[in-house]
C-alpha positions as CSV (number, residue, x, y, z in Angstrom):
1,X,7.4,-53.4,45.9
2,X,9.5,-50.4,45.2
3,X,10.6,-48.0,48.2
4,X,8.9,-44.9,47.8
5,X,10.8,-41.6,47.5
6,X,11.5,-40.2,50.7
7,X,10.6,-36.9,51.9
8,X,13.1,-33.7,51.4
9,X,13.1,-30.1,52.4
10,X,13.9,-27.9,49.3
11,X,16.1,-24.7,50.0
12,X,15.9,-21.4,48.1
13,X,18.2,-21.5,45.7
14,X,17.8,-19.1,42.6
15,X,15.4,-21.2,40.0
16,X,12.9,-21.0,43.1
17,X,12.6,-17.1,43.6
18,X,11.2,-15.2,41.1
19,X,13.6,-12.9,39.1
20,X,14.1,-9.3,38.0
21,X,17.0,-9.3,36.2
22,X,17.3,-7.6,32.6
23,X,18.2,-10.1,29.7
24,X,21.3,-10.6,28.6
25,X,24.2,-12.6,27.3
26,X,23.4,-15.2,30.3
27,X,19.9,-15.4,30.2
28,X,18.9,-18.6,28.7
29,X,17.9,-19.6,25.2
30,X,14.2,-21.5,25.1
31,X,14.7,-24.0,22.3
32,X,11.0,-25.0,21.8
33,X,9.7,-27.6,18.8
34,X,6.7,-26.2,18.3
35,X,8.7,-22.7,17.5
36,X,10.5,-24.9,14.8
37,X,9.5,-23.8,10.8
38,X,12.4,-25.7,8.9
39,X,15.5,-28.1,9.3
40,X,17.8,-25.2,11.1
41,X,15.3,-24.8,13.8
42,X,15.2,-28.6,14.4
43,X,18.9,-29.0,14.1
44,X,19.5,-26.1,17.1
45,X,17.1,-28.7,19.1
46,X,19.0,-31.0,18.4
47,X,22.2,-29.4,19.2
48,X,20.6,-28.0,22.8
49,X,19.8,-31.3,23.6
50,X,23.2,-33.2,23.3
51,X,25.0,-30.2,24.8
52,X,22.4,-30.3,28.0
53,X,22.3,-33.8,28.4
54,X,26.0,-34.9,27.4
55,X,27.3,-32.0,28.4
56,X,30.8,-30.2,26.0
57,X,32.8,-33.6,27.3
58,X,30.4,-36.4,25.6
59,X,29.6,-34.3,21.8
60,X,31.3,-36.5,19.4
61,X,30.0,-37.8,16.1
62,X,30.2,-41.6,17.5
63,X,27.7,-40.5,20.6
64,X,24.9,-39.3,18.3
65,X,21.7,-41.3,18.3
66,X,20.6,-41.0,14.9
67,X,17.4,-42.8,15.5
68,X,15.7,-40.4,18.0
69,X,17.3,-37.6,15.9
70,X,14.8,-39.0,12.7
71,X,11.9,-39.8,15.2
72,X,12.4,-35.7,16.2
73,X,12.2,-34.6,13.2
74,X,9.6,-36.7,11.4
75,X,7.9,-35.3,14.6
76,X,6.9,-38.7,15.5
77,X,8.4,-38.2,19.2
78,X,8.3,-34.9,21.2
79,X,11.3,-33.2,22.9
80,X,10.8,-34.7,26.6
81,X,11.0,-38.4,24.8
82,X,14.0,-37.4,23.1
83,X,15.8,-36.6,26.2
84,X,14.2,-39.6,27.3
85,X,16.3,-41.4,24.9
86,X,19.4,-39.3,25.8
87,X,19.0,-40.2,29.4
88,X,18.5,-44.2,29.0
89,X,21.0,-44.2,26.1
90,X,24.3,-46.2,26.4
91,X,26.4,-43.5,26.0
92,X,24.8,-41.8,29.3
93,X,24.9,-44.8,31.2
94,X,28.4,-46.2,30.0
95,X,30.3,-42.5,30.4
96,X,27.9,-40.9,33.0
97,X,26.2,-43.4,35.4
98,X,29.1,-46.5,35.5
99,X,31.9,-44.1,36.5
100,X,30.3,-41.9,39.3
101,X,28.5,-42.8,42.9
102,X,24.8,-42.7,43.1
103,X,25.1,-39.2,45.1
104,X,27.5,-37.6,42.1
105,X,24.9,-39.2,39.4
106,X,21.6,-37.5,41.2
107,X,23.8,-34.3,41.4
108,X,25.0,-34.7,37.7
109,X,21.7,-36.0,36.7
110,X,19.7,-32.9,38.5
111,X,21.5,-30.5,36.9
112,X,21.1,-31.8,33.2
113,X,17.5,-33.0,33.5
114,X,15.9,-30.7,36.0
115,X,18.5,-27.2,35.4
116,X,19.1,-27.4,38.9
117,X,21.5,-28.6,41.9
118,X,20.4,-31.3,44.6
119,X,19.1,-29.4,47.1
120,X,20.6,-30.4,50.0
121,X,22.0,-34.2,51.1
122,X,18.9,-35.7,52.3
123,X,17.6,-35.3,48.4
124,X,20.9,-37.0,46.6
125,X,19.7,-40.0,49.9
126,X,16.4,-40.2,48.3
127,X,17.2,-40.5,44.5
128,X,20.0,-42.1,45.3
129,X,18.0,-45.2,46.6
130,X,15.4,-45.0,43.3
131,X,18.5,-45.4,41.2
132,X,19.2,-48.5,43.3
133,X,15.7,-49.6,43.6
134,X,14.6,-49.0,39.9
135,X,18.0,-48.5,38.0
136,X,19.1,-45.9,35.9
137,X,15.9,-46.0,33.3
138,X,13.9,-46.0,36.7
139,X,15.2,-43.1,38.0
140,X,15.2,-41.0,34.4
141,X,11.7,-41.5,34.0
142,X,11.0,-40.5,37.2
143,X,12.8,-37.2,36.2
144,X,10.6,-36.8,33.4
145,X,7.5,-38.0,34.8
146,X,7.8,-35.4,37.9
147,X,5.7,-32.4,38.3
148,X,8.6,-30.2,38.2
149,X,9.9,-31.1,35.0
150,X,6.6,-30.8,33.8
151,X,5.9,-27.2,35.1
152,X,9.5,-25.6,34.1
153,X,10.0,-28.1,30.4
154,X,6.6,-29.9,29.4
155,X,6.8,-31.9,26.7
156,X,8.0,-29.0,24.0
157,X,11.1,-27.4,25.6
158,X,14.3,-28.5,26.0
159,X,15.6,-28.4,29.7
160,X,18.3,-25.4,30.9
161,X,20.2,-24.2,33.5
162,X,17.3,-21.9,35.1
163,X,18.3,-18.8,36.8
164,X,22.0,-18.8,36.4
165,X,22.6,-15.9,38.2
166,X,26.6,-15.4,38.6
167,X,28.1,-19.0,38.5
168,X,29.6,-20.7,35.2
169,X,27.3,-23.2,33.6
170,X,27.1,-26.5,35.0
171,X,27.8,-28.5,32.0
172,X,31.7,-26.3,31.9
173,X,32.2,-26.6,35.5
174,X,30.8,-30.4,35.6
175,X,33.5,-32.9,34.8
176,X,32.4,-36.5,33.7
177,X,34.4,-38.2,36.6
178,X,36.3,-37.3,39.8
179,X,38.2,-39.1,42.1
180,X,36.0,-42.0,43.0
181,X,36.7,-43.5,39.5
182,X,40.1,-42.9,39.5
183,X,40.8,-44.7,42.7
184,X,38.4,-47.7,41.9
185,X,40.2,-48.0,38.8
186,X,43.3,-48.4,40.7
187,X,42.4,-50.8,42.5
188,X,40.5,-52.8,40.4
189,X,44.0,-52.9,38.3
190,X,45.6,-54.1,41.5
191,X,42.8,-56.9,42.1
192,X,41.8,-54.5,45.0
193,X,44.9,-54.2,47.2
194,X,46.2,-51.1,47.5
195,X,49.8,-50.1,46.0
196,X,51.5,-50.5,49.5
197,X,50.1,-53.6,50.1
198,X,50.7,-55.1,46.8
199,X,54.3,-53.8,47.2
200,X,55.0,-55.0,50.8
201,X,53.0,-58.7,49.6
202,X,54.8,-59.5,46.5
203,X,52.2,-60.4,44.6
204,X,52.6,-57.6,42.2
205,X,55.9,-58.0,40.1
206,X,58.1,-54.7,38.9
207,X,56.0,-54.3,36.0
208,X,52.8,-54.3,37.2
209,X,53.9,-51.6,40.0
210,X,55.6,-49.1,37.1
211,X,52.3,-49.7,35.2
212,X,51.0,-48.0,38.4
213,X,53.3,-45.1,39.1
214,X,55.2,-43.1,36.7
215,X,59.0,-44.5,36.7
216,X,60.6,-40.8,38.3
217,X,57.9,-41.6,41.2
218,X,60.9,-41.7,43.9
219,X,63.1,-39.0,42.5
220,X,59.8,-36.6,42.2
221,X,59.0,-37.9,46.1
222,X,62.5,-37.5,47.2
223,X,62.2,-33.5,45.6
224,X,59.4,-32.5,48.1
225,X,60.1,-34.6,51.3
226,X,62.4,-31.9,53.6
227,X,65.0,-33.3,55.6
228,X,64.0,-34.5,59.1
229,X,65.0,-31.7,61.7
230,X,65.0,-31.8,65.4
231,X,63.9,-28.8,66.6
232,X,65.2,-29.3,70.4
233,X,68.4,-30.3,69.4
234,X,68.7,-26.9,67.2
235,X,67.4,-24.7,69.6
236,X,69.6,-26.0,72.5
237,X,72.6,-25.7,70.0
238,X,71.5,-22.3,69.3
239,X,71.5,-21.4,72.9
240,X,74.6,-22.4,73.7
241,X,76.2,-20.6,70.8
242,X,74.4,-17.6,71.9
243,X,75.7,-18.6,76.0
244,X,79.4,-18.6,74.8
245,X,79.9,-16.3,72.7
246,X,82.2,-13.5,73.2
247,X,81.2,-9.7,72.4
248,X,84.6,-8.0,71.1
249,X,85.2,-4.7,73.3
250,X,84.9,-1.7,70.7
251,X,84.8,0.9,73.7
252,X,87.6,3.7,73.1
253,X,89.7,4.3,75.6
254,X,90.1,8.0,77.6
255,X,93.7,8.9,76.5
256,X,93.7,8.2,72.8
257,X,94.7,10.8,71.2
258,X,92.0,12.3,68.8
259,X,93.5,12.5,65.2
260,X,94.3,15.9,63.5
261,X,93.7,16.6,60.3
262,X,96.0,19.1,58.7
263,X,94.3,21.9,56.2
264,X,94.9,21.5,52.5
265,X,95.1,24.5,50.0
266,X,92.7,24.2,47.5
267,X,92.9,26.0,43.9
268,X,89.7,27.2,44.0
269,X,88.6,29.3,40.9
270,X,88.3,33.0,42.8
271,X,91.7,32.5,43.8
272,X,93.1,33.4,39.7
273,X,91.2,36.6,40.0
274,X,93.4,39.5,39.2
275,X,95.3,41.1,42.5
276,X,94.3,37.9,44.3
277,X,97.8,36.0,46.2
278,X,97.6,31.7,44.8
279,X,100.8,31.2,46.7
């Protein structure tokens, strides 16, 4: 028996007021398949779809599913089935779901299924244990299959960011992986130890540990790390210094004799005036 999905609070974010903004450049594009008349219209759906669901990083000629894209067109499958397919397709769950958490994948997942972010923690808790209750098909079709998606998508419409009021779009600001694969990947190389570790053990020889770090990893450390300083010893020295040392007296004494300055002619230019004396 499957655990059922856990009770959240939604918050107000912007797809849950109602907005008054005036159309423009941002407001988003309805791609709808009943709108479609010839092969253009369908191959814009098409397009909307992988850009949604795959987001700009995954559109490549090898990660198009040429089967759904016939059953769309032949109109033997509506547009929720066919992101459907997206969504359980190999390409989702090998570069999307194997290389992120189960909180970044309901995030990730949220945004390109539902056009909106988790609402707060306790929602990423709940999906997070469908995706480990019912697995990654589970937890698409329970996407699909929600009230929401049917109120906001149906069965015609191809999902989109709703109410994008100022931010960029998710799937530019939405990288594939973060850190958490990185790091597993790391250790995983290393058969789980850590660098240090494997370094301080042994068990990892020279090459294994440059395969690791770049080779200029020391001299690049050794450019950043400051020199250790001892700030007591420096300010005691600088007191003393400052204790010992001797003003030089530059007071002028009473009876030095102030200099005089004798007055030099100048050839001025009135002085060649006629009945004017230059000597």
């Amino acid at each position: 028996m499957s655990i059922p999905l856990l009770e959240y609070s939604p918050s107000s974010q912007n797809q849950r007021v109602e907005g008054y903004e005036v159309p423009n450049e941002d407001t988003p594009i309805s791609y709808r398949l009943s709108a479609a008349t010839d092969d253009k219209d369908i191959d814009a759906i098409i397009w909307a779809a992988y850009r949604q669901i795959f987001s700009e990083q995954l559109i490549l000629k090898s990660n198009r599913q040429s089967f759904l894209e016939s059953q769309l067109r032949n109109r033997a499958i509506n547009v929720r089935d066919f992101i459907r397919g997206l969504g359980k397709s190999e390409v989702y769950r090998t570069q999307v779901a194997d290389i992120n958490s189960n909180y970044r994948l309901v995030d990730i997942t949220l945004k390109r299924f539902l056009g909106r972010a988790a609402y707060n923690k306790d929602e990423e808790i709940a999906w997070s244990i469908v995706i480990a209750t019912k697995g990654l098909h589970g937890f698409i079709d329970a996407l699909l299959d929600s009230d929401e998606y049917q109120q906001n998508f149906g069965d015609d419409i191809v999902p989109y960011q709703r109410r994008r009021f100022k931010d960029r779009p998710f799937n530019l600001v939405n990288p594939r992986y973060n850190n958490y694969w990185r790091d597993r990947q790391t250790l995983n190389f290393l058969g789980g130890r850590s660098f240090y570790s494997a370094r301080t053990t042994g068990y990892a020889s020279k090459e294994e540990i440059r395969r690791v770090i770049p080779s200029n990893f020391m001299a690049m450390a050794g450019n950043i790390i400051t020199n250790e300083r001892n700030y007591q010893r420096v300010t005691a020295s600088v007191v003393s210094q400052i204790r010992d040392m001797k003003i030089p007296d530059n007071s002028r004494e009473t009876g030095t004799p102030q200099p005089t300055v004798k007055p030099t002619a100048v050839a001025l230019p009135y002085r060649y005036l006629p009945g004017n004396r230059t000597t």
